[in-house]
MMTF fields as JSON, N, C-alpha, C and O atoms, coordinates in Angstrom:
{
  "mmtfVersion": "1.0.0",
  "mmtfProducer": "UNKNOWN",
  "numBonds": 315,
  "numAtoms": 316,
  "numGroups": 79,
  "numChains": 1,
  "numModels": 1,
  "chainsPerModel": [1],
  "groupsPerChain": [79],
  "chainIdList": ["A"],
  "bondAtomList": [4, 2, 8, 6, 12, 10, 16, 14, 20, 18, 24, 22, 28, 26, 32, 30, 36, 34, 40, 38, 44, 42, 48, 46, 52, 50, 56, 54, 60, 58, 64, 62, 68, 66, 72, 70, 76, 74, 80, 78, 84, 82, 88, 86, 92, 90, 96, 94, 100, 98, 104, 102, 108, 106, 112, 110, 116, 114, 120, 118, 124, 122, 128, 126, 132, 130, 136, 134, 140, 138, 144, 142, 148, 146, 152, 150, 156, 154, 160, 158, 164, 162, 168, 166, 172, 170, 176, 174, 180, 178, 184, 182, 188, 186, 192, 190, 196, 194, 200, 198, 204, 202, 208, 206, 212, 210, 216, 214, 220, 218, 224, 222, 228, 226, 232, 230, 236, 234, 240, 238, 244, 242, 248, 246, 252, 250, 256, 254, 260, 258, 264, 262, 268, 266, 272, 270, 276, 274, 280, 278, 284, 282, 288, 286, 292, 290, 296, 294, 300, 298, 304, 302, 308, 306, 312, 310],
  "bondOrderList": [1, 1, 1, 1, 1, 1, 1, 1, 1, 1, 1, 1, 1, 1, 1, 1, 1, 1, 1, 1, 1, 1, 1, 1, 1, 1, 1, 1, 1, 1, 1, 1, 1, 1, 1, 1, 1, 1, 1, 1, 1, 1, 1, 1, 1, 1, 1, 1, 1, 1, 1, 1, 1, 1, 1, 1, 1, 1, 1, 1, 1, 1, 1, 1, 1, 1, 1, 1, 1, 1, 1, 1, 1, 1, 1, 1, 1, 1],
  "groupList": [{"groupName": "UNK", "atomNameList": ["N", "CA", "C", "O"], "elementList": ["N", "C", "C", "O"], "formalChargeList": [0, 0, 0, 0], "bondAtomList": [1, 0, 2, 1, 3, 2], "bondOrderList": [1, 1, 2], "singleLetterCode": "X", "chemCompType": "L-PEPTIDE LINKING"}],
  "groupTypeList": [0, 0, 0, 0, 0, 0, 0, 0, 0, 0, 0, 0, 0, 0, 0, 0, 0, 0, 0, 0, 0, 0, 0, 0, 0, 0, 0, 0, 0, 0, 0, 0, 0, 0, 0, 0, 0, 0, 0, 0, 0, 0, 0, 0, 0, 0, 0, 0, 0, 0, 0, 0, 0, 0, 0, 0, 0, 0, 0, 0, 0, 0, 0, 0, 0, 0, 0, 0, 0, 0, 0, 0, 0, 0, 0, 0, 0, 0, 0],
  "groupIdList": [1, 2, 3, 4, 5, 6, 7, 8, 9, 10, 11, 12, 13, 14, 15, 16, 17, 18, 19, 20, 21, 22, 23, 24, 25, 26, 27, 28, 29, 30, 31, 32, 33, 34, 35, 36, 37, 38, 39, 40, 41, 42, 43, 44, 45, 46, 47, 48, 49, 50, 51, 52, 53, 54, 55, 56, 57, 58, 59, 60, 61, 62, 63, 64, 65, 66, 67, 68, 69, 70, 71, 72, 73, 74, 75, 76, 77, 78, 79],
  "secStructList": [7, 7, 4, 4, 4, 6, 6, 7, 5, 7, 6, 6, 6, 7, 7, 5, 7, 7, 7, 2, 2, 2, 2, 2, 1, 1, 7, 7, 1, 3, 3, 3, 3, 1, 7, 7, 6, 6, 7, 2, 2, 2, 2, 2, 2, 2, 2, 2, 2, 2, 2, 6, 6, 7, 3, 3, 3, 3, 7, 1, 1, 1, 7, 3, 3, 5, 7, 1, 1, 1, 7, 7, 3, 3, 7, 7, 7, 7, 7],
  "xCoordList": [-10.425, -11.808, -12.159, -13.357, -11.461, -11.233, -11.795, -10.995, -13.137, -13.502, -12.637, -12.24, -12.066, -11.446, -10.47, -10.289, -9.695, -8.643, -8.874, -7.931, -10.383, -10.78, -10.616, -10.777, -10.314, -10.321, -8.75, -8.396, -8.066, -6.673, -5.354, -5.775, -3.998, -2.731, -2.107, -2.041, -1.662, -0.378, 0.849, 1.367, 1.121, 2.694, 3.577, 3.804, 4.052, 5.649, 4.887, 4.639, 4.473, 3.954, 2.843, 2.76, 1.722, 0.536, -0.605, -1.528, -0.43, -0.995, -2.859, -3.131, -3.672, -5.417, -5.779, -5.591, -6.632, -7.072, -8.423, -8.95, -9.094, -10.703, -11.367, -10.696, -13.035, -13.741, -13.927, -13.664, -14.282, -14.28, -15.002, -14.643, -16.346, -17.006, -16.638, -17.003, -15.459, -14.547, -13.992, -13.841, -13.322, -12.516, -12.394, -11.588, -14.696, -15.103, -15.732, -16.011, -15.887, -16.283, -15.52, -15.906, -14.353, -12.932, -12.099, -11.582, -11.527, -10.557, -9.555, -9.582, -8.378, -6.627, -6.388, -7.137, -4.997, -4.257, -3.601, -3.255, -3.474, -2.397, -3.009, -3.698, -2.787, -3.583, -2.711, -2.433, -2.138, -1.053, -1.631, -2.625, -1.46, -2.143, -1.433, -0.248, -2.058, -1.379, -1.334, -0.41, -3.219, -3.028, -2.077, -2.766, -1.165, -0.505, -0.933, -1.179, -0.928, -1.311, -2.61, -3.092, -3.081, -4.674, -4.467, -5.39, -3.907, -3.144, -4.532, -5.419, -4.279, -4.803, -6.274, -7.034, -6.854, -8.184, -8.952, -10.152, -7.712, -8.31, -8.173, -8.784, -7.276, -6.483, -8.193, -9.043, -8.105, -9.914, -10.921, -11.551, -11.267, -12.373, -12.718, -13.728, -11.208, -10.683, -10.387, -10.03, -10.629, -10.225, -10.601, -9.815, -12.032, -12.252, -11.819, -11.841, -11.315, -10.366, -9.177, -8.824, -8.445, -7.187, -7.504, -7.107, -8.172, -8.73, -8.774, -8.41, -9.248, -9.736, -8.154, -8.181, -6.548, -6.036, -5.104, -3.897, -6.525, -5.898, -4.433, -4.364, -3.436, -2.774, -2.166, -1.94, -1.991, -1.447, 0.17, 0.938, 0.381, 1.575, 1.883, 1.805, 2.178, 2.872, 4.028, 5.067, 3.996, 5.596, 6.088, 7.022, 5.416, 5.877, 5.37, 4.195, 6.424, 7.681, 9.067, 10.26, 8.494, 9.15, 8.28, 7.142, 9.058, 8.31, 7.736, 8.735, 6.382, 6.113, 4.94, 4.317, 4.656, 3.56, 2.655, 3.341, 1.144, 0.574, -0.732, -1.723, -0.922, -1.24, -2.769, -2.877, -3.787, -4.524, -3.999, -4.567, -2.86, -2.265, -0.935, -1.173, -0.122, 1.026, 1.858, 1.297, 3.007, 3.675, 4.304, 5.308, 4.262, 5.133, 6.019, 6.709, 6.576, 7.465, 8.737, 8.109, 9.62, 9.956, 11.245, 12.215, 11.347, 12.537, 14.247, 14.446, 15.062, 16.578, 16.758, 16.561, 17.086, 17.865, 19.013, 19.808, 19.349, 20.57, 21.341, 21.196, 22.314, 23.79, 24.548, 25.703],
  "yCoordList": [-13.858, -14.126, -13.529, -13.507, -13.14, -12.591, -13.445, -14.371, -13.86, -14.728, -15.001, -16.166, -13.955, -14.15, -15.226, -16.086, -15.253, -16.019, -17.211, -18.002, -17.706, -18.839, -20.201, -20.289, -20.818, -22.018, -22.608, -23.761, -21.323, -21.412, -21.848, -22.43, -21.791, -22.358, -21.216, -20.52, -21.135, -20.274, -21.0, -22.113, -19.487, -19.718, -20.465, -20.175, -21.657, -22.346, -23.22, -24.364, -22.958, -24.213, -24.43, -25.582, -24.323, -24.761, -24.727, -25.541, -23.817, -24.168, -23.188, -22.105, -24.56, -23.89, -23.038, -23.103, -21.801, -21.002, -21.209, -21.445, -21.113, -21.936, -20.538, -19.617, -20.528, -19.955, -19.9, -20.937, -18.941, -18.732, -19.638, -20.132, -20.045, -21.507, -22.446, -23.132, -22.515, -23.937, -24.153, -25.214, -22.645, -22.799, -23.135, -23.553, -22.371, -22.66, -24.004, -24.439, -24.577, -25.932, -26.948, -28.079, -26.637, -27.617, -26.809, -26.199, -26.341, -25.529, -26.366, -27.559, -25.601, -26.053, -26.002, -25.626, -26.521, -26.518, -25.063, -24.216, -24.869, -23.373, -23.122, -23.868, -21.362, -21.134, -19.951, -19.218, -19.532, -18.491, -17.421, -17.501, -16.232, -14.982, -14.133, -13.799, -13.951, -13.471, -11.651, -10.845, -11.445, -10.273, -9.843, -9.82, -9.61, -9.24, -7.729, -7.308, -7.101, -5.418, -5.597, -4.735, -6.377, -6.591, -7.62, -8.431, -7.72, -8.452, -8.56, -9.407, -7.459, -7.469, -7.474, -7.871, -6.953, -7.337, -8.431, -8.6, -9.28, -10.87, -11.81, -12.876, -11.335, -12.366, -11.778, -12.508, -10.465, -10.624, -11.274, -11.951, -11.237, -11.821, -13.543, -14.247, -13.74, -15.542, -16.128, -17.247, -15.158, -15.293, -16.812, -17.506, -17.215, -18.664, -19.645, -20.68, -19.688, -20.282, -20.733, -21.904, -19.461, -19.315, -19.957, -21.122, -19.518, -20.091, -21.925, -22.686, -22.123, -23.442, -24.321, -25.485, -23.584, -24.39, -24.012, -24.159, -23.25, -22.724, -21.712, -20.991, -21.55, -20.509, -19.685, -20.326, -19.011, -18.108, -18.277, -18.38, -18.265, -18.42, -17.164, -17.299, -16.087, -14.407, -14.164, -14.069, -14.021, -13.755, -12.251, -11.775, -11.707, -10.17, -8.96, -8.781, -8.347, -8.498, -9.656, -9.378, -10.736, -11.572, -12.729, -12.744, -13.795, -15.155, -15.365, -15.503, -15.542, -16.134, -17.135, -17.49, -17.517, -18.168, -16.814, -16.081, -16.786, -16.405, -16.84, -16.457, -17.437, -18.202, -17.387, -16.183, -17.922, -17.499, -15.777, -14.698, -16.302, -15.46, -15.141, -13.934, -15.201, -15.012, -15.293, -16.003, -14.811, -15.388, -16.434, -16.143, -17.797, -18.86, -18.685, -19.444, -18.419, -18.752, -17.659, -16.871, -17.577, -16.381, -16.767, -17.174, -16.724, -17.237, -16.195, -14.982, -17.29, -16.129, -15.226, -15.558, -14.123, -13.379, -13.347, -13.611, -12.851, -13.148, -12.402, -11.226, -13.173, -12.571, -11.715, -11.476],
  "zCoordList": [-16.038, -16.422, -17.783, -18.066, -18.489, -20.385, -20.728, -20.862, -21.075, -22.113, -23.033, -23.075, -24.089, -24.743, -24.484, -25.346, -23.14, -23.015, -22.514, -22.516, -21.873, -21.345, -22.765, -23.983, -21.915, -22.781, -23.562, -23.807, -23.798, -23.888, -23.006, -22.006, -22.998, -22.451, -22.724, -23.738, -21.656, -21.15, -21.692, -21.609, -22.461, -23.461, -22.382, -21.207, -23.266, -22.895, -21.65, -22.029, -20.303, -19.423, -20.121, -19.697, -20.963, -21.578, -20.068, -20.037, -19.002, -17.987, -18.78, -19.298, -18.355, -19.165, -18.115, -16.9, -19.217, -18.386, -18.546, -19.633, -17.316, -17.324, -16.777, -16.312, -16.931, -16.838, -15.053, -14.444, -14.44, -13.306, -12.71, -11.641, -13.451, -12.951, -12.481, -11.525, -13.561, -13.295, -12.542, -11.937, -12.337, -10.936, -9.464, -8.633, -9.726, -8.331, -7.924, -6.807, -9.245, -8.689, -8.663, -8.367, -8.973, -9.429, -8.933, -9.869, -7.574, -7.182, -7.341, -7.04, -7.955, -7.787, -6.415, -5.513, -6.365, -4.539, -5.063, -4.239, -6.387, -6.88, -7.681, -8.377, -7.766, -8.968, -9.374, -8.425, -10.738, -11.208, -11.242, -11.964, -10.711, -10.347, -11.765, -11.764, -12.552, -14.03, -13.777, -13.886, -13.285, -12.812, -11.555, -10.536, -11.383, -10.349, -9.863, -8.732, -11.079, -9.991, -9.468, -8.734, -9.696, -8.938, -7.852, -7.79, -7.352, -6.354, -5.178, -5.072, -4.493, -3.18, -3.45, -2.567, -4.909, -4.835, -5.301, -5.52, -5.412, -5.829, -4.759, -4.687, -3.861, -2.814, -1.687, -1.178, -1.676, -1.05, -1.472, -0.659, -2.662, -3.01, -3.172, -3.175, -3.302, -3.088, -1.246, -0.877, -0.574, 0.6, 1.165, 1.809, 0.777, 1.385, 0.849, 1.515, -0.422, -1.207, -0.615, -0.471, -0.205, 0.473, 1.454, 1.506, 2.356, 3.898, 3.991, 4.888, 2.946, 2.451, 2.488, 2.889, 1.969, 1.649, 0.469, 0.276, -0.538, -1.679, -1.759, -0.763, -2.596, -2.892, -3.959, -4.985, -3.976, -5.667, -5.613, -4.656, -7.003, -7.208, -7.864, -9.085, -7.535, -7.931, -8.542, -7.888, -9.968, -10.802, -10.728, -11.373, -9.975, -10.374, -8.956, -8.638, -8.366, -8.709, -8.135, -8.01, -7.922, -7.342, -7.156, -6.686, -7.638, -7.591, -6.413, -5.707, -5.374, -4.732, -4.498, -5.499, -3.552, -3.081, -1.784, -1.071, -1.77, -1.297, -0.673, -1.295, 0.238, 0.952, 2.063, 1.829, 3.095, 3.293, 4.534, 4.702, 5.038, 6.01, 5.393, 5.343, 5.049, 4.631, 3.177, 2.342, 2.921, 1.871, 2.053, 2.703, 1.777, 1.832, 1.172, 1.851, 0.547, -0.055, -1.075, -1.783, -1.167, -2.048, -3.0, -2.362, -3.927, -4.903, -4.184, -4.111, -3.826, -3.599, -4.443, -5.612, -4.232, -5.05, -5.115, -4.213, -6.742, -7.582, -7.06, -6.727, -6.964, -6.915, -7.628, -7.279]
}
């Protein structure tokens, strides 16, 4: 929610970062959780989001999906 950064693309996927407005009246099915150490206090405050359907996609420390109850999803680890 950086003003500063609203309105811009995320290096290399160009994925836009929109104003929190946008988000809530135009929810994604995914949405890239950039803050990761703020993890657990966004996944609360998005909870009906989640509930709804919605989920985060988490790069750090491990690719996942995060969902209203659980992690869907988790990238293998390297060999």
């Amino acid at each position: 929610t950086t003003p500063i950064k609203q309105g811009k693309l995320s290096p290399g996927a160009h994925i836009p970062i929109v104003p929190y407005d946008v988000f809530v009246a135009d929810p994604p099915a995914v949405a890239l959780l950039f803050a990761w150490n703020h993890e657990a206090e966004i996944v609360a405050k998005e909870r009906a989001w989640l509930e709804a359907g919605g989920r985060f996609l988490v790069y750090v420390p491990q690719v996942r999906y995060v969902g209203a109850d659980t992690v869907l999803a988790t990238t293998p680890k390297e060999a």
